[in-house]
C-alpha positions in Angstrom: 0.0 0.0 0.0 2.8 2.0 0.8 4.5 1.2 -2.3 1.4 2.0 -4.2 1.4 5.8 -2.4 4.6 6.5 -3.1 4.5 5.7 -6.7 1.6 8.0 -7.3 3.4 10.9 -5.5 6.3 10.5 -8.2 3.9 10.5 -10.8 2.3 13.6 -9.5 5.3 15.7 -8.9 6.7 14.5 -12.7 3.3 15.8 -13.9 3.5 19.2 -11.9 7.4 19.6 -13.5 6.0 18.9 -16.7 3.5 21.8 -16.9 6.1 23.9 -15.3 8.5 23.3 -17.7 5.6 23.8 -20.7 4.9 27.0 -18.9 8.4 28.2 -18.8 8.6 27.4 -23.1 10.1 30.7 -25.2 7.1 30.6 -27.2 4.8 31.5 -24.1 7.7 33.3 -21.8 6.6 36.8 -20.8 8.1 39.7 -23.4 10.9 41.8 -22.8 9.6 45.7 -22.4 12.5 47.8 -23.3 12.7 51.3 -21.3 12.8 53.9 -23.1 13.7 57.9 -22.3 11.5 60.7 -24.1 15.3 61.7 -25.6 15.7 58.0 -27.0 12.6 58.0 -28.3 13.0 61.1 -29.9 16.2 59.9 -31.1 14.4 56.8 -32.8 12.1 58.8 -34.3 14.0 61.4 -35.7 16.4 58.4 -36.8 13.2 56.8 -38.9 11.7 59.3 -40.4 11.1 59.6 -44.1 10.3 63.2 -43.9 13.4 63.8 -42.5 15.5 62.3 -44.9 13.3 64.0 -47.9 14.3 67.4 -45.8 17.7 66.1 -45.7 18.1 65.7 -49.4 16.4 69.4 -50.2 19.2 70.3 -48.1 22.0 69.0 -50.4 20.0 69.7 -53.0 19.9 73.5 -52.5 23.2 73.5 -51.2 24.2 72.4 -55.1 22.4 74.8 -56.7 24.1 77.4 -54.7 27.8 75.6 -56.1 26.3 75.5 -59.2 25.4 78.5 -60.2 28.9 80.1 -59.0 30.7 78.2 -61.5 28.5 80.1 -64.0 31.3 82.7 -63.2 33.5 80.6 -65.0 34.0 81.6 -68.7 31.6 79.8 -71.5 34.3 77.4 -73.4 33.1 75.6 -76.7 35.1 73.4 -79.2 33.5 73.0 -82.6 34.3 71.8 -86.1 32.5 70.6 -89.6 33.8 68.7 -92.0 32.0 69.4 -95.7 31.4 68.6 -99.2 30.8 71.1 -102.2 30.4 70.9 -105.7 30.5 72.2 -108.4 28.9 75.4 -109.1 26.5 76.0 -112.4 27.0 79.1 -114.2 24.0 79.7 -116.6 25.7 81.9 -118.9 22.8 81.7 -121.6 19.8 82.1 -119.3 18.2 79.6 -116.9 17.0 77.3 -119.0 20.4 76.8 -120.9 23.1 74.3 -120.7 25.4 75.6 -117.8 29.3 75.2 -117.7 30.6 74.3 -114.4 32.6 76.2 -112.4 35.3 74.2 -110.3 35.6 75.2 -107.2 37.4 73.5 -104.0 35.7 70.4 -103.1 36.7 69.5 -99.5 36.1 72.1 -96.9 37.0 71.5 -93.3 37.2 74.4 -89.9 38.1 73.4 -86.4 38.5 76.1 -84.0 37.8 76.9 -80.1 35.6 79.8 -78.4 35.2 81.9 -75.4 32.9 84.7 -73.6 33.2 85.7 -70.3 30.5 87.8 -68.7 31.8 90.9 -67.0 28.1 92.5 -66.6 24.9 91.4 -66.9 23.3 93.8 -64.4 24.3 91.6 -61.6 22.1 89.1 -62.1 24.5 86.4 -61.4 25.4 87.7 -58.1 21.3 88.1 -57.6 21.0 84.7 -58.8 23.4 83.2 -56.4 21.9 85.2 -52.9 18.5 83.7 -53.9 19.8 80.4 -54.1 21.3 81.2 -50.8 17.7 82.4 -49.2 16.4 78.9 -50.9 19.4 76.7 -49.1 18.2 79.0 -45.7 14.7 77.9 -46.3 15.1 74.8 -47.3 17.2 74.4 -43.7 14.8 75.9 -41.7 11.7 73.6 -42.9 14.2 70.7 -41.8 14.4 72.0 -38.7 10.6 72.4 -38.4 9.7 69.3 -39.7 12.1 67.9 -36.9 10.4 69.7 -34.2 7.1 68.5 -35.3 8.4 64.9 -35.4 9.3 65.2 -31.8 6.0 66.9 -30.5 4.5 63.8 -32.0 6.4 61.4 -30.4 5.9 63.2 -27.2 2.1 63.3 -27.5 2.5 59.5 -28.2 5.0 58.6 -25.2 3.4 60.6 -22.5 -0.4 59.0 -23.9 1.3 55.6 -23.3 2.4 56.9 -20.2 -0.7 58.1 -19.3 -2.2 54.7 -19.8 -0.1 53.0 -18.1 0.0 55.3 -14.6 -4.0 54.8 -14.9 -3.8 51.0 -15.6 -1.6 51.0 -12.5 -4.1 53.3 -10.5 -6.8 50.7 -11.4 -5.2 47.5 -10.1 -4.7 49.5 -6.6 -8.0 50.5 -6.8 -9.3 46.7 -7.4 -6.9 45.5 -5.4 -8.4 47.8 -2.4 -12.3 47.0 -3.5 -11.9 43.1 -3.5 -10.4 43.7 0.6 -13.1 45.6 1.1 -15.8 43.3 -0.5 -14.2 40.7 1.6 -14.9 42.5 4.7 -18.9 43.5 3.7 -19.3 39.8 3.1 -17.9 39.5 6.7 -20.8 41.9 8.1 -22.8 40.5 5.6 -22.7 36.8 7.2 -22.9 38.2 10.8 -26.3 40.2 9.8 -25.0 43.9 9.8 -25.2 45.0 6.3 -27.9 43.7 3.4 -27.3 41.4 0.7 -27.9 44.4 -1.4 -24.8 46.0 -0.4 -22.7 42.8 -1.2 -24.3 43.2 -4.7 -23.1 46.9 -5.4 -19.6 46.2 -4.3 -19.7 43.3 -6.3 -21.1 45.1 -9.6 -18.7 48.1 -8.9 -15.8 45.6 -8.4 -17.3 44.3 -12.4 -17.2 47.7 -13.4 -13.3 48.3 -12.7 -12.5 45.1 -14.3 -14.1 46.2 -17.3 -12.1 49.5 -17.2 -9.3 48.3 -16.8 -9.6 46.3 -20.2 -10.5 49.1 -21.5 -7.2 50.9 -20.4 -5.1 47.9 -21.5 -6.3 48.3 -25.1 -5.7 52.2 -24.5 -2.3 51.1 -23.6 -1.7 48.3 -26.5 -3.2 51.0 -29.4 -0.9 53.9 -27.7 1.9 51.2 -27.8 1.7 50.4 -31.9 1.1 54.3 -32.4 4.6 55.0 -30.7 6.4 52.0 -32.5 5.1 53.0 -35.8 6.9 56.0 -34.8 10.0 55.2 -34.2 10.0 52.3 -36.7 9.6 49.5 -33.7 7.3 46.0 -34.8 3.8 46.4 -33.9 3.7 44.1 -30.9 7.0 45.4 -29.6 6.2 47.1 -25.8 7.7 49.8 -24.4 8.1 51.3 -20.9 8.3 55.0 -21.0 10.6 55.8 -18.1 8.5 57.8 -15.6 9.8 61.6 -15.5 8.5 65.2 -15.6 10.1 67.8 -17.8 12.3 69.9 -15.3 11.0 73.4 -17.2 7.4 72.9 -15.6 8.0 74.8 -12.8 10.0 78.2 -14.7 7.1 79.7 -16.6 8.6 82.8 -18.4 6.4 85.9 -19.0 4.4 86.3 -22.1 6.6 89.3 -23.3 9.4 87.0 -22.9 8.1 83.9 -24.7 7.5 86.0 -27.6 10.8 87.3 -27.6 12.0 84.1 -28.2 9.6 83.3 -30.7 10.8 85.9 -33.1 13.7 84.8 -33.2 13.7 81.1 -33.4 9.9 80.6 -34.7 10.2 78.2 -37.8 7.3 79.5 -40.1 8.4 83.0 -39.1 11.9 82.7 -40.4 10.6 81.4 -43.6 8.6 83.9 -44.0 10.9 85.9 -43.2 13.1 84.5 -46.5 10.4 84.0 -48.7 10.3 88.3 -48.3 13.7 88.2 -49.1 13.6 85.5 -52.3 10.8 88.2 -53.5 13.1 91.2 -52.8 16.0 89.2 -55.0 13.1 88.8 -57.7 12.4 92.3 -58.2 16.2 93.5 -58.8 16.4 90.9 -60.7 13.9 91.3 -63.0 14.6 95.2 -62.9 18.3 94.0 -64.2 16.6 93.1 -67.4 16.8 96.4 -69.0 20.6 96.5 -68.1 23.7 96.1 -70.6 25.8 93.1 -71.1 29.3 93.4 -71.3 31.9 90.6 -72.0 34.9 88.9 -73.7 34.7 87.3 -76.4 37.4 85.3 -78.6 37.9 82.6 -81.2 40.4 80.9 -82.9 40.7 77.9 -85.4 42.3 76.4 -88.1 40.6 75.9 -91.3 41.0 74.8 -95.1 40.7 76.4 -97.3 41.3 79.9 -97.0 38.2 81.8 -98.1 38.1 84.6 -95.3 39.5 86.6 -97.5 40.9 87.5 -101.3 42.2 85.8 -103.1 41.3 82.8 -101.6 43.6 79.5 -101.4 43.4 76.0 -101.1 45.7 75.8 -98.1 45.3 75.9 -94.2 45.6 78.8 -91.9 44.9 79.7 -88.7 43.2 82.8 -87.0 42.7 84.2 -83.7 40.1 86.9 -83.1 39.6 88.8 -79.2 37.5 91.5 -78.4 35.4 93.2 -76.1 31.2 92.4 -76.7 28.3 95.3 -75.2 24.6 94.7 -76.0 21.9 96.7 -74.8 18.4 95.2 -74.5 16.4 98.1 -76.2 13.2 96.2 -76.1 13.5 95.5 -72.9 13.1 98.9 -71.7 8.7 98.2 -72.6 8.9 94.6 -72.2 10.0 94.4 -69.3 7.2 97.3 -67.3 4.9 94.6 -66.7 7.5 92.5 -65.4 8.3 94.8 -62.7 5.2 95.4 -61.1 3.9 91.7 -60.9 7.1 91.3 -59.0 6.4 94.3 -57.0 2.8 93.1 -56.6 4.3 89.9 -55.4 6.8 91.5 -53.3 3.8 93.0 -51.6 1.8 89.9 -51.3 4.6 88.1 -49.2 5.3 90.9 -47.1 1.0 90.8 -46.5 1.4 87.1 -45.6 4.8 87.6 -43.6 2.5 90.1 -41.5 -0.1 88.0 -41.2 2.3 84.7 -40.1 3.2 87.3 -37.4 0.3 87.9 -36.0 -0.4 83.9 -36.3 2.8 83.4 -34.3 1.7 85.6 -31.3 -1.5 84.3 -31.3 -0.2 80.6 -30.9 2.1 81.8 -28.3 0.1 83.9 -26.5 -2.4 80.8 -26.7 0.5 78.0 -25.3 1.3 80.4 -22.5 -1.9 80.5 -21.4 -2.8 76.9 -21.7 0.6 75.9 -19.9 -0.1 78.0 -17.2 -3.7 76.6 -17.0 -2.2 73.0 -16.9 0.2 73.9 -13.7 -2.4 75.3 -12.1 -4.3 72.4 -12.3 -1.5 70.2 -11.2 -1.9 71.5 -7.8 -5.7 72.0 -8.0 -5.5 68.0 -8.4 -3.1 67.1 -5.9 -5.3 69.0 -3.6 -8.1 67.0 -4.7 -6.7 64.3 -4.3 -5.9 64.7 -0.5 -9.5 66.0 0.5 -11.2 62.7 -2.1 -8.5 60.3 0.4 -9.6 61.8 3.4 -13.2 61.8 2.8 -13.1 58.1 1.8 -11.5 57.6 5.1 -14.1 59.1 6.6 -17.1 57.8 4.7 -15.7 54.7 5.1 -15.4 54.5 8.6 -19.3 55.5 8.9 -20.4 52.8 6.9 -19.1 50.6 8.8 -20.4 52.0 12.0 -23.2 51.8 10.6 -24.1 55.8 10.0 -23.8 56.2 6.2 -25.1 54.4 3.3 -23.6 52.0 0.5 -23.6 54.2 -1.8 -21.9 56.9 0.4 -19.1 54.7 0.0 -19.1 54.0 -3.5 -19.0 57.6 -4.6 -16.5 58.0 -2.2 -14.5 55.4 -3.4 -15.2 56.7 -7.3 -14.3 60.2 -6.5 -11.0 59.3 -5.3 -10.0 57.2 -7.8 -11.3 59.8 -10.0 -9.3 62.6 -8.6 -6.5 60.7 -9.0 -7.0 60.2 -12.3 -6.9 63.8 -13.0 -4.0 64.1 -11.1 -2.1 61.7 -13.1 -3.6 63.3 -16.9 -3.2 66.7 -15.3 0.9 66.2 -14.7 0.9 64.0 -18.4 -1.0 67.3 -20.1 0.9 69.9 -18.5 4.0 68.2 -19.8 2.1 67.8 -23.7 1.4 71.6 -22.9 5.2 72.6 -22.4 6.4 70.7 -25.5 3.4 72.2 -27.6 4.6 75.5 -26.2 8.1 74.7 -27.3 7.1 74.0 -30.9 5.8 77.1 -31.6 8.6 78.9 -30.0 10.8 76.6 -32.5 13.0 75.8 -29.3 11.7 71.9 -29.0 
C-alpha cells in the first residue's frame, strides 16, 4: 500500500514539473519591455523618419544649386568643327534654261576652332541669382528644422499618452486590489447580519465595473503602444516602458513678453517667412536688371582649309585668332520688361502681407500655449489638492459605513471620486508636460 502511495506521489510531482517546464517554453515566456527615455525616443524617431531624410536631401539639393550656379562665373568654353562637301557650281551663262558650264571650285572644306565669352556684366544678375539660391538653401534648412520639431512633439504626445495609460492601468489595479479587501470584509458583516445582501451586490457590480475598465485601459495602452512604435519604426507588438519623469522646465514659466521674444527669433514659419520676403526682394532687382547692358569677352580661334576669309582665296590651311570686347543693350527691354516689374512688386507685396499675417499667427499661438501651460500647472496642484481632500473623505465615509451611520452608496462615490481625482492628477501632470512641448514648438526651441 505504501508502495502504491509512493508511486503515485512520483507521478504527481513528474506531472507538476511537466506543466512547469511547458509553462516556462520561449514561445509563451513573458516579453521583454525595453525602457525607453522621451530623448531615446525622440532619437528613434528622428532616426526613422522619411520626412526627414526627404528634408535632408532638399538640403543637399539646395546646397548644389548654390555651387552650381557660382561656377556660371567661370568663362563659357566651346570646341567645334565641320567637316563638308561642295560641288560644283552652275553658271548659266545663256539664261536659266540653258546648258550651264561648271565652275570648279574647291571640293573638300574642313574648320576646327575653339571659343570663349566671359560675362563681365549682366546687371548683376549672377550675383542676384546666387543670394536667392542662398535664401532657398536657408529655407530649405529651416523647414528641416521644423519638420524635426514637429516629429518630436508627435512622439511626445505619443509617449506621454502611453504613459498616461499605463499610470491609470496602474491606479486601477490598486484600486481593485483595495475593492476586492473591502468586499471581503462586507461579506464578513454580511454573514454576521450587519449590512444587506444588497450591499454585497453593489460592491460586487462596482468591483465588475473596474475590471471592465481596466480592459478598457489595456487596449488604451496596447493602441498607444503600436502608435509609438510606428513612430519610431519599432514592430507592432513590440512594448515599451516609458521611463517615468517630468520635464524639469514645468516649474520656470517665463512671462508672455518673454516667450514672444524668443519666438521671433527662433519661430520656424516666421523665419521662412521671413526669407520667402527676401527671395521676393531678390526677384524684383532681378527682374529690374533686365533692362541693363551686357558686357563681356569674347574670342575665337581655329584652323581651317581652305582659306576663303579673305581674297584671293587658297586652297591651303591657316589659322586665325580673333579677341575682343562684346556690349549689347536690350532696347526692347526697356517696354517689355514694365509689366515684369510690377507683378514682381505686386508679389513683393503679397509676401510681405502674408509675412505680417504669419506674425500675427505666431503671437497668437504663443500667447495661446502660455496661457494653456499656465492653466495645466495650475491644475497640477488644484489636483493634488483633490486628491488629498477625495482620500480623506473616503477615510471618513468609510469609517461610517461601517459603523453603521452612512449608506452604500456613500461609500461607493467616495471610493469613485477618489479614484477619480486621481486620475486627473495623473492626466493633469501627463497634459501639463504635452502643454510645455506644444509651447516649445511654436517657440521653435523643441
Amino acid at each position: 500500500m505504501f508502495n502504491h502511495i509512493k508511486k503515485y506521489f512520483l507521478v504527481y510531482l513528474l506531472v507538476q514539473n511537466s506543466s512547469f517546464l511547458l509553462a516556462q517554453s520561449p514561445a509563451d515566456a513573458p516579453q521583454i519591455k525595453p525602457t525607453l527615455t522621451l530623448d531615446q525616443t525622440w532619437n528613434r524617431a528622428l532616426e526613422y523618419s522619411k520626412e526627414i531624410n526627404i528634408n535632408n536631401l532638399e538640403v543637399q539639393v539646395s546646397r548644389e544649386e548654390i555651387a552650381e550656379s557660382r561656377h556660371e562665373r567661370f568663362p563659357e568654353i566651346a570646341l567645334k568643327g565641320n567637316y563638308e562637301f561642295a560641288t560644283n557650281i552652275p553658271v548659266y551663262e545663256n539664261g536659266l534654261f540653258s546648258k550651264p558650264t561648271q565652275h570648279e571650285v574647291i571640293h573638300l572644306l574642313y574648320k576646327l576652332g575653339a571659343d570663349y565669352y566671359f560675362n563681365i556684366y549682366n546687371g548683376n544678375k549672377l550675383n542676384l541669382k546666387i543670394d536667392r539660391k542662398k535664401a532657398a538653401y536657408e529655407v530649405a534648412q529651416i523647414q528641416k528644422n521644423l519638420t524635426v520639431s514637429e516629429i518630436k512633439l508627435q512622439a511626445a504626445a505619443y509617449y506621454l499618452d502611453l504613459q498616461r495609460s499605463i499610470i491609470f492601468k496602474d491606479l486601477m489595479v490598486k484600486d481593485i486590489a483595495n475593492q476586492e479587501k473591502q468586499l471581503a470584509e462586507i461579506n464578513d458583516l454580511h454573514k454576521h447580519g450587519t449590512v444587506l445582501k444588497s450591499d454585497v451586490l453593489r460592491i460586487e457590480l462596482k468591483l465588475s465595473n473596474q475590471k471592465m475598465m481596466l480592459v478598457s485601459i489595456e487596449n488604451d495602452i496596447i493602441i498607444a503602444n503600436q502608435k509609438l512604435n510606428i513612430l519610431i519604426g519599432l514592430p507592432d507588438e513590440q512594448l515599451i516602458n516609458p521611463s517615468e519623469q517630468i520635464a524639469p522646465e514645468l516649474n520656470e514659466l517665463k512671462s508672455y513678453e518673454e516667450y514672444l521674444e524668443i519666438a521671433q527669433k527662433n519661430a520656424y514659419e516666421y523665419h521662412i517667412s521671413e526669407k520667402k520676403v527676401e527671395i521676393k526682394k531678390i526677384d524684383l532687382k532681378s527682374t529690374k536688371a533686365n533692362v541693363k547692358p551686357k558686357v563681356g569677352l569674347y574670342g575665337e580661334f581655329f584652323m581651317a582649309n581652305p582659306q576663303i576669309f579673305l581674297y584671293p582665296y587658297s586652297p591651303s590651311n591657316y589659322t586665325l585668332g580673333i579677341f575682343g570686347v562684346r556690349a549689347s543693350i536690350p532696347l526692347s527691354e526697356l517696354y517689355i520688361n514694365k509689366p515684369k516689374e510690377r507683378i514682381a512688386k505686386m508679389n513683393l507685396e503679397k509676401e510681405e502681407v502674408e509675412h505680417h499675417h504669419t506674425d500675427d499667427k505666431m503671437r497668437e499661438q504663443v500667447f495661446q500655449n502660455y496661457q494653456r501651460f499656465k492653466e495645466a500647472l495650475i491644475r497640477i496642484d488644484v489636483n493634488k489638492k483633490d486628491i488629498d481632500q477625495s482620500a480623506e473623505n473616503a477615510r471618513i465615509v468609510k469609517q461610517n459605513y461601517f459603523n453603521q451611520s452612512a449608506l452604500i452608496t456613500d461609500l461607493l462615490d467616495a471610493d469613485i471620486q477618489l479614484l477619480e481625482s486621481q486620475f486627473k492628477y495623473a492626466s493633469s501632470k501627463i497634459q501639463a508636460q504635452i502643454q510645455y512641448y506644444q509651447l516649445q514648438n511654436v517657440l521653435g526651441t523643441l
